[in-house]
C-alpha positions in Angstrom: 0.0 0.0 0.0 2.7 2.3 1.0 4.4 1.9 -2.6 1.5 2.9 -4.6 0.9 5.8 -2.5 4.6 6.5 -2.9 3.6 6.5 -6.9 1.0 8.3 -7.1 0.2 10.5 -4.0 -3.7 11.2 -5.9 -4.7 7.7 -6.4 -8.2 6.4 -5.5 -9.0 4.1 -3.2 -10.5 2.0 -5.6 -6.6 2.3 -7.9 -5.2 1.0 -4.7 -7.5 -1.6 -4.0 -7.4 -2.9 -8.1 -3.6 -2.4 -7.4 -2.8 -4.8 -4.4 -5.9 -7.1 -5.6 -8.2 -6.7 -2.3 -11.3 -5.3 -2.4 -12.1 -1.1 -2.0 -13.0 -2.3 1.6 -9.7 -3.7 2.9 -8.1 -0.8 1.4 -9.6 1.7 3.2 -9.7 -0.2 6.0 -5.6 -0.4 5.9 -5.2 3.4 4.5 -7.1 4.3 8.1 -4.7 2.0 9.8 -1.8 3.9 8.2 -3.4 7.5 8.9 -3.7 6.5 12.6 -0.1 4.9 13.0 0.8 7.9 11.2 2.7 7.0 8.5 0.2 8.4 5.7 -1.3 11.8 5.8 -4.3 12.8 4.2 -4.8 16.1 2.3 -8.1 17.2 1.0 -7.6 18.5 -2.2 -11.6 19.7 -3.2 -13.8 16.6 -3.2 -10.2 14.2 -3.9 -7.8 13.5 -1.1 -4.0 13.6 -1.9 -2.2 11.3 0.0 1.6 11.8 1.7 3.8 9.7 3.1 6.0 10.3 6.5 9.2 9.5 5.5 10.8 10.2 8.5 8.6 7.9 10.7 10.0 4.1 11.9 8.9 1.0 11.4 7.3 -0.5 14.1 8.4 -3.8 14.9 11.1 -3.7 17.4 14.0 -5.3 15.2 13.0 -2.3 13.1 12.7 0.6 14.9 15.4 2.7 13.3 14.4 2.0 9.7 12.6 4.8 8.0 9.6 4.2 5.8 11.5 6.2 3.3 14.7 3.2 3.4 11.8 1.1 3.1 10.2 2.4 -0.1 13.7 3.5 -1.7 14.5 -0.7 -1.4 11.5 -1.7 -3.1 11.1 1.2 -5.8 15.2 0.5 -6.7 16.4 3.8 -5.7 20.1 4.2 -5.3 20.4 4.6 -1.1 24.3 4.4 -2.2 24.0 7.6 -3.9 25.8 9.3 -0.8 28.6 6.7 -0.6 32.0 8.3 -1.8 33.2 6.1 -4.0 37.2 5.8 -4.2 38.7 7.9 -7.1 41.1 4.9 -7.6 41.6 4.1 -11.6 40.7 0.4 -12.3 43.8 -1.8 -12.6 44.6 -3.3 -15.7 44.2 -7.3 -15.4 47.7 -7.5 -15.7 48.3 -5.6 -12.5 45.3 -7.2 -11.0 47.4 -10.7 -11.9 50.9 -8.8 -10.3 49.3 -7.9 -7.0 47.8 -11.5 -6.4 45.0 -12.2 -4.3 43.1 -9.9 -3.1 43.5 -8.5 0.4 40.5 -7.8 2.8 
């Protein structure tokens, strides 16, 4: 649920429901579970509601309380969360110095 909201912050209830393959029912009923554990917001946008996710708000289950929603949606949707690694500015070795150096140390 929280992936297609991440999507499409405007889509129906009925899109989500059609979506995840439960009925419009469920999906309310777990969209209300979500605004009360506060990890959705609503937004009334005339007669449509606009949905927003909390990215900064943890998971729940203890082994997960320091995991964002947002690390949660980034793994699933493939964004790059090694963006902000520095990666060495070392040029690749040719395989003949690879061969020189021998096995590689850890």
């Amino acid at each position: 649920m929280l992936l297609v909201i991440a999507a499409d912050p405007q889509v129906r209830i009925r899109d989500i429901a059609a979506t995840v393959g439960i009925t419009e029912r469920a999906a309310q009923s777990i969209v209300t579970d979500l605004l009360a554990a506060g990890y959705v917001e609503r937004i009334r946008q005339g007669r449509r509601n606009r949905y927003a996710i909390v990215a900064g708000r943890h998971l729940r289950h203890p082994s997960q309380r320091t995991v964002p929603v947002q690390a949660l949606i980034d793994l699933f949707t493939g964004s790059d969360l090694l963006a902000s690694v520095p990666v060495p500015s070392e040029q690749p070795r040719s395989e003949a110095e690879l061969l020189e150096s021998g096995p590689a140390q850890e």
